[in-house]
Phi, psi and omega in degrees: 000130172300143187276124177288134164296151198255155210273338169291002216212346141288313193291317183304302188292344147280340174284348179274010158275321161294344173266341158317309178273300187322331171258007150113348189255166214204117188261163209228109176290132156242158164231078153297136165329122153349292170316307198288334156309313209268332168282328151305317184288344192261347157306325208240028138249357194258358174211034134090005203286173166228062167158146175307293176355288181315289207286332166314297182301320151310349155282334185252032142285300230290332164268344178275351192270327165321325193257354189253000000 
């Protein structure tokens, strides 16, 4: 049977989404292709990054710097 969150454990997830908008970021669920994880994970083990977050956002300066 699934574990219901416990009200300490709400409260914890909320504050890191308040220490998240204080630091201007907004965390986010994807539902992505198998591949395309796997193409994050290998951006983010191939330059050393430290989280999928990192190597997302670096792709898409890398496509916003491509359109301008």
């Amino acid at each position: 049977m699934p574990r219901t969150a416990t009200s300490h454990e709400i409260g914890k997830a909320a504050r890191h989404r308040q220490r998240l908008r204080a630091a201007g970021d907004t965390e986010v669920l994807f539902q992505l292709p198998r591949e395309t994880v796997a193409l994050i994970d290998e951006i983010k083990e191939r330059e050393g990054l430290r989280n999928r977050s990192v190597a997302l956002l670096q792709l898409i300066e890398r496509g916003m710097e491509a359109t301008q």
